[in-house]
N, C-alpha and C positions, 0 to 999 in steps of 0.2 A: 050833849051833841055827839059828844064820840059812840056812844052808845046807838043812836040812830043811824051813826056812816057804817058803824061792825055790822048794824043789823040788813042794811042795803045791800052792801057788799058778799053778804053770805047769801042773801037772796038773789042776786046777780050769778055766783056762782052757783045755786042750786038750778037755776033756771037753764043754764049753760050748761053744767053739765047731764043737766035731761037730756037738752034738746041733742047734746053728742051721745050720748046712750042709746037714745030712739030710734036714731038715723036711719034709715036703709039705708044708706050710700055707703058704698065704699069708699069713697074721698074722703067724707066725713067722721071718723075713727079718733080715739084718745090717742092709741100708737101712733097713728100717722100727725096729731097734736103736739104729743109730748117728745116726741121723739124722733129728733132734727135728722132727715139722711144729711149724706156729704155732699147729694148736687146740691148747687145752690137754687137751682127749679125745681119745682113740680117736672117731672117726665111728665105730663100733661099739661102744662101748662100753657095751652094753646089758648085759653078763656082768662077773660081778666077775673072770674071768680074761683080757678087751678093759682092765677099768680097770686092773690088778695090772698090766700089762705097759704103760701107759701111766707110770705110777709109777716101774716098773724103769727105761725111758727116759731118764727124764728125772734119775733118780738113778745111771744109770750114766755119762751126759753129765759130770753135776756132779763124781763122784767122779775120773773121767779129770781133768778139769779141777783141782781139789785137788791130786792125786797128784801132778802134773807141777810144779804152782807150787811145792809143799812139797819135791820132790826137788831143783826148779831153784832155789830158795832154799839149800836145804842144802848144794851144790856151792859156790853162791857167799859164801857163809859160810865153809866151807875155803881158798879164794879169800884173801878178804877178812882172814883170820885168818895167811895166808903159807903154810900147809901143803900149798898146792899150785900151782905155775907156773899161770897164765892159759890156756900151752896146753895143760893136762892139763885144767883149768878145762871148757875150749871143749869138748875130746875127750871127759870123763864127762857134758857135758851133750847133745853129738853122739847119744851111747852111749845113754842114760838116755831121751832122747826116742824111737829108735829102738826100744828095748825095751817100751816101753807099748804100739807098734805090732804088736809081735812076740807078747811073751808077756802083756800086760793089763797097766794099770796095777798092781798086787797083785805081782806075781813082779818086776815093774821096780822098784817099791821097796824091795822084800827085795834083790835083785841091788846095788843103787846102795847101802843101807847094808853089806852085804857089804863093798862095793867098800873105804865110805868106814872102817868099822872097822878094815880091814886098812891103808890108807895110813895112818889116824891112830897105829898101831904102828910107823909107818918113823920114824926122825930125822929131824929135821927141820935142814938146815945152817945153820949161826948162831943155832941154839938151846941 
């Protein structure tokens, strides 16, 4: 099942980020996606589709940010519980950060509980 949410999810963000790559608009840009100014509006945001994309902004900032804490927690929880050496530790949080770059937050956390379902199947030595 999780294998079907990773694979949606990466399709969601391939789609997405086409359709901002494509764009002729100037409103529409990765810079002006990723990358929060200080107003809290659109200087344009006389149209409720300037404000909706002010909104998305700044919820899609927040969500990255989530994702990463909540994944990077959950690594160090395995960690922390013995079920996984420090350097597998290091390497799935390498891995995990890397992926939110690649395939969106959203596919990096189906990918990273994948991961983490399948290790919590292995034995565990001195358990």
């Amino acid at each position: 099942m999780l294998n079907i949410v990773f694979g949606l999810c990466f399709i969601v963000h391939l789609a997405t980020t086409y359709w901002i790559s494509s764009s002729s608009s100037d409103i529409v840009s990765f810079s002006r996606l990723l990358i929060p100014t200080y107003e809290v509006a659109e200087p344009r945001a006389d149209t409720i589709a300037a404000f909706m994309f002010t909104i998305l902004r700044w919820d899609h900032l927040f969500t990255i940010i989530a994702f990463w804490v909540y994944g990077s927690f959950s690594v160090l929880t395995m960690r922390g519980s013995g079920i996984i050496t420090s350097m597998s530790a290091i390497k799935a949080f390498g891995a995990f950060t890397l992926a939110q770059l690649a395939t969106g937050p959203g596919a990096a956390l189906m990918g990273l509980w994948l991961w983490r379902e399948k290790t919590m199947r292995l034995p565990v030595p001195g358990r």
